[in-house]
C-alpha positions in Angstrom: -16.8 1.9 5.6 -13.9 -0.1 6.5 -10.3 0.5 5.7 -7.2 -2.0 6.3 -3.9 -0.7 6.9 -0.9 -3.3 6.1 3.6 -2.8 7.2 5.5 -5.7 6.8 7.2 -8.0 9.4 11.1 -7.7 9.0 13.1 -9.3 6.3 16.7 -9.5 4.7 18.8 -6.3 6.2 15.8 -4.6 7.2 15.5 -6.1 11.4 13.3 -3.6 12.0 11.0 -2.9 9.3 10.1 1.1 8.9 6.6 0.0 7.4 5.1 -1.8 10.4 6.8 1.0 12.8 5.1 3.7 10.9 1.7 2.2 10.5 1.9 1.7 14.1 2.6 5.4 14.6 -0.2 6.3 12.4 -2.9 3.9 14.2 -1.9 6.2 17.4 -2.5 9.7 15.5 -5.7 8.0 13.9 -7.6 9.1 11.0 -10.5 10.8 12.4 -13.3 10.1 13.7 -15.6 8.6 10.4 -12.2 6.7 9.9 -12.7 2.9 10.5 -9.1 1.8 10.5 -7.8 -2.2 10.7 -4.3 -2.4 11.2 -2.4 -5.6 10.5 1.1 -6.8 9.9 2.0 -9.1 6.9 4.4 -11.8 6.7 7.3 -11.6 4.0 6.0 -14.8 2.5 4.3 -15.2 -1.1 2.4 -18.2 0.6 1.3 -16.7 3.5 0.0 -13.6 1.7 -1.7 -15.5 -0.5 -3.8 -16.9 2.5 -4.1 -14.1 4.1 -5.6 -11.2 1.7 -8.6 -12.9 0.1 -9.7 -13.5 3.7 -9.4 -10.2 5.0 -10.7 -9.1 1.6 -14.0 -11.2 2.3 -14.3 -10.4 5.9 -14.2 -6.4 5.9 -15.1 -5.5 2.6 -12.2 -2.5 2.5 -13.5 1.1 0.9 -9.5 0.9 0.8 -6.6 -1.3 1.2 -3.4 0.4 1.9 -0.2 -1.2 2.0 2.9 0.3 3.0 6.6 -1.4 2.7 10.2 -0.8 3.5 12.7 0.0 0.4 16.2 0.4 1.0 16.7 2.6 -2.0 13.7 4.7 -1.5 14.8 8.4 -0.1 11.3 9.6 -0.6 7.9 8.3 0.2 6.7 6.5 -2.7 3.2 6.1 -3.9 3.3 3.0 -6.5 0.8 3.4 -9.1 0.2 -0.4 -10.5 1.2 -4.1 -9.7 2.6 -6.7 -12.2 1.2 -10.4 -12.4 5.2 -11.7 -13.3 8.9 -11.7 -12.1 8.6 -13.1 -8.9 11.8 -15.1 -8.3 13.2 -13.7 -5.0 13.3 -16.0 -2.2 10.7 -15.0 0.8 11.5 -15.4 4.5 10.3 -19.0 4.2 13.2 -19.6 1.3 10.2 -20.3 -1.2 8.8 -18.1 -4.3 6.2 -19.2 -6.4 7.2 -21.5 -9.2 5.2 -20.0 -12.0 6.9 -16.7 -11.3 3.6 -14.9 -11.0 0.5 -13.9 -8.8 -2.7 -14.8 -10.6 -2.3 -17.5 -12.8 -4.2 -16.1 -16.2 -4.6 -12.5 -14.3 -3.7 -9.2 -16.4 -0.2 -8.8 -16.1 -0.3 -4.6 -15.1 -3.8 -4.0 -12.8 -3.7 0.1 -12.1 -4.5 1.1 -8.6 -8.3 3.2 -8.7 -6.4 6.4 -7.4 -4.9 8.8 -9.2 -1.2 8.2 -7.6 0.0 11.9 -9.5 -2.7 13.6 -8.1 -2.0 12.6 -4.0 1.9 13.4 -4.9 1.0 16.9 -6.1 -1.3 17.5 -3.0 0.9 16.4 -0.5 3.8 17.9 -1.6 2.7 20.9 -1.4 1.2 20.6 1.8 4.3 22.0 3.7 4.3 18.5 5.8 8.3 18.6 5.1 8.5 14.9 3.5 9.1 14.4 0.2 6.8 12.1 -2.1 7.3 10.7 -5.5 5.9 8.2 -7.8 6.7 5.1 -9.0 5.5 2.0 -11.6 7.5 -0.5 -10.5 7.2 -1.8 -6.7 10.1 -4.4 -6.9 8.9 -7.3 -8.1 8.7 -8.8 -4.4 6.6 -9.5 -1.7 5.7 -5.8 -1.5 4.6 -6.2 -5.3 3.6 -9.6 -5.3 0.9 -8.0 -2.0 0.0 -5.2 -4.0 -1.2 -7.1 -7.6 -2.8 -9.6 -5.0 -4.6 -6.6 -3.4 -5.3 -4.8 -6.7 -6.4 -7.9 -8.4 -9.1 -8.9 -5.3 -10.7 -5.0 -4.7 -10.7 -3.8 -8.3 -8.3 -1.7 -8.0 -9.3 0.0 -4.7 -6.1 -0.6 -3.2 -2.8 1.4 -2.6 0.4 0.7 -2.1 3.2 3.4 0.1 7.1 2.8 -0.1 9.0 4.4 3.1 12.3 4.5 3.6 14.3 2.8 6.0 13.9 4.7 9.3 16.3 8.3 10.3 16.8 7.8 6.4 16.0 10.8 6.2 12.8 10.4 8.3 11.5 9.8 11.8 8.5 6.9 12.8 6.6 10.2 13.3 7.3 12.2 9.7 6.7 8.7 8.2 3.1 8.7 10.2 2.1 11.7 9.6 3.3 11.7 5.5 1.0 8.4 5.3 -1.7 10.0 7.3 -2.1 13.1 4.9 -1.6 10.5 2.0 -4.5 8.1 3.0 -7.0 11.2 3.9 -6.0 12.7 0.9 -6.6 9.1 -1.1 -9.9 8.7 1.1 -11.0 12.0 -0.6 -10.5 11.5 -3.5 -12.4 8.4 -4.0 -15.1 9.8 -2.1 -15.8 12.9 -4.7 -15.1 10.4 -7.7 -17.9 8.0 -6.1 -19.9 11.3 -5.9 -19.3 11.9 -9.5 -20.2 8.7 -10.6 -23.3 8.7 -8.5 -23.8 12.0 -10.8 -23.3 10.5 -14.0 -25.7 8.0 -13.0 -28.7 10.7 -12.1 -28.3 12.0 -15.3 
């Protein structure tokens, strides 16, 4: 099964942006073997994302999308649990934002992400990896929000979005890898035993 792995191209006072470094990083540690992982940088551009996702939605069929963006106020790794359909009035790289405010016109205005965000926290934190993770319900109303309803609202909900902080604040490219890397096998496991248990359900 396929998995894509999305960081963001550079924006505002962010010249390099800690998302795209990291999920480089993490495409060199890999995921294992039985992992097969697409890697791919998005624009910071309502328009272009737009485009973009329900094409690479349609051509690889993801297990699992994950997305992971820059925040300047994050001090921890962030796992967003949901995406919101409104408030989008920040000007992108291009200067533009969507006039109706929103992502889908007529879509839900919350859509939940499939995986248990509380759970992963829990796991990982007490892993011993030495970065921190919280979680959050509101991923900024911009394009890292605006990317993450779009992904929720194409895959069901199979999709997951990963704040990092801005890098040496506190963390290296390499803690940031290796914190996404536990977070994405841990996410990859979980879905896998709740498919399991479905598959149960069904037998029954």
């Amino acid at each position: 099964s396929e998995h894509l792995l999305f960081g963001f191209e550079p924006f505002g006072e962010h010249a390099v942006n800690a998302s795209w470094v990291a999920v480089q990083e993490l495409e060199k540690l890999g995921l294992g073997q039985n992992v097969d992982l697409h890697v791919s940088e998005v624009p910071v551009e309502y328009q272009a994302v737009q485009n973009l996702l329900p094409s690479l939605w349609k051509q690889y069929h993801p297990q699992l999308v994950v997305h992971v963006g820059v925040s300047g106020m994050a001090t921890t790794v962030t796992l967003e649990k949901c995406g919101h359909n409104h408030g989008y009035s920040r000007l992108d790289n291009c200067n533009f934002y969507p006039g109706s405010e929103c992502c889908m016109d007529g879509g839900p205005e919350c859509i939940h992400s499939v995986i248990d965000m509380d759970a992963i926290c829990k796991r990982v934190n007490s892993s011993g990896l030495g970065v921190t993770l919280s979680v959050s319900k509101d991923a900024g109303r911009y394009l890292c929000e605006y990317t993450y309803y779009t992904s929720l609202y194409l895959g069901k909900g199979r999709s997951a979005f990963v704040h990092v902080p801005p890098l040496g604040k506190p963390y290296s490219a390499e803690e940031l890898a290796q914190a996404l890397r536990a977070v994405i096998l841990e996410m990859l496991e979980l879905m896998e035993h709740n498919t399991e248990k479905q598959l149960c359900q069904h037998g029954q």
